[in-house]
SEKOL-538760 format. One record per residue (C-alpha): x, y, z. Coordinates in pm, whole numbers, plus 50000, padded with zeros to 5 digits. Each point is the difference from the previous one (the first is absolute). Layout:
// SEKOL-538760
XYZ ...
END
This chain:
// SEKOL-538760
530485119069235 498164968449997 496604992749899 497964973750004 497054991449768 496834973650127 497234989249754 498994972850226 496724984150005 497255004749904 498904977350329 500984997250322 502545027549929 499465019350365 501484959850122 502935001949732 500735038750134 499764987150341 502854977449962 501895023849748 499965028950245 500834974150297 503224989249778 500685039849916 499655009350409 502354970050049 503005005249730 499765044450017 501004999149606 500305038549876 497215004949797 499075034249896 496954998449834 497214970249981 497824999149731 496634976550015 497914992949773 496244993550098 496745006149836 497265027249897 497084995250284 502145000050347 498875034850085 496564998049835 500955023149684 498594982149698 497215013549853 498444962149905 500404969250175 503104983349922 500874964749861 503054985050171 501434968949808 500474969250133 498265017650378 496514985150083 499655024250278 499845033649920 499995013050374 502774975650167 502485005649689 498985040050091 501294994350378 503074978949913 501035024849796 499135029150273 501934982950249 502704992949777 500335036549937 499725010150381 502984979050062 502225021149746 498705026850145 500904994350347 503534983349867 500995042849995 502344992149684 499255019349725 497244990049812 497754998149642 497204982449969 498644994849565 496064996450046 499304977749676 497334990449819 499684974449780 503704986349830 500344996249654 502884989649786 499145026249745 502365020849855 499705037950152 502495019150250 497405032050031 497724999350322 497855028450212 500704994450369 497345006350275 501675013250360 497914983250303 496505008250094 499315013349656 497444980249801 501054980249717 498624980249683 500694962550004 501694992149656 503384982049913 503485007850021 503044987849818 502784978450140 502295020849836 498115034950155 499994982050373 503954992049932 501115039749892 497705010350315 502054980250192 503365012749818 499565032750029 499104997050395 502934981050048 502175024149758 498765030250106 498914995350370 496705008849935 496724991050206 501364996250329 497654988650254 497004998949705 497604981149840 499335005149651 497264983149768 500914993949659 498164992549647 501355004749675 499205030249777 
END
């Protein structure tokens, strides 16, 4: 089993995908299970208007990050996408997850939270073909 782990971006990351899913198509490496991480807001679940760092618009960053999911999507590997919202270095592995379509409050998560989410989908297979949002408790 091989996985693979992106937390590319934040812009311009549906060009980056492009070219990493080009170079994926190309080589056929055996990955079992890809894991993105993107951002709280792509399926219009916050409950507040979010604040994106370093992104001066709101509504492009929201469809490069769209598209950049529809091309995992249609990749048909095996798939996870972490819905974040805003990173923090602080210290804190607990977090309440929020399955797609389900509203969710916009608040911070840890790095440390984001990095056993992606563990334990890696570890234990878990989330195929899902998005998940993520704060910490």
């Amino acid at each position: 089993m091989t996985g693979f782990f992106s937390a590319v971006g934040p812009l311009d990351v549906d060009l980056d995908f492009g070219e990493l899913f080009d170079a994926i198509d190309e080589v056929q490496p055996p990955l079992s299970h890809f894991v993105m991480l993107s951002y709280a807001g792509v399926d219009d679940e916050l409950e507040t208007v979010p604040v994106y760092e370093g992104v001066k618009d709101s509504k492009e960053f929201i469809k490069q990050q769209r598209y950049a999911i529809k091309i995992v999507d249609e990749a048909e590997i095996p798939y996870s996408i972490i819905r974040m919202t805003k990173l923090t270095d602080q210290a804190g592995l607990n977090y309440q997850l929020f399955n797609e379509g389900t509203a969710m409050p916009y608040g911070e998560v840890s790095s440390g939270a984001v990095a056993k989410l992606a563990f334990e989908m890696f570890n234990n297979n878990d989330f195929i073909n899902r998005s998940v949002g993520i704060i910490s408790k």
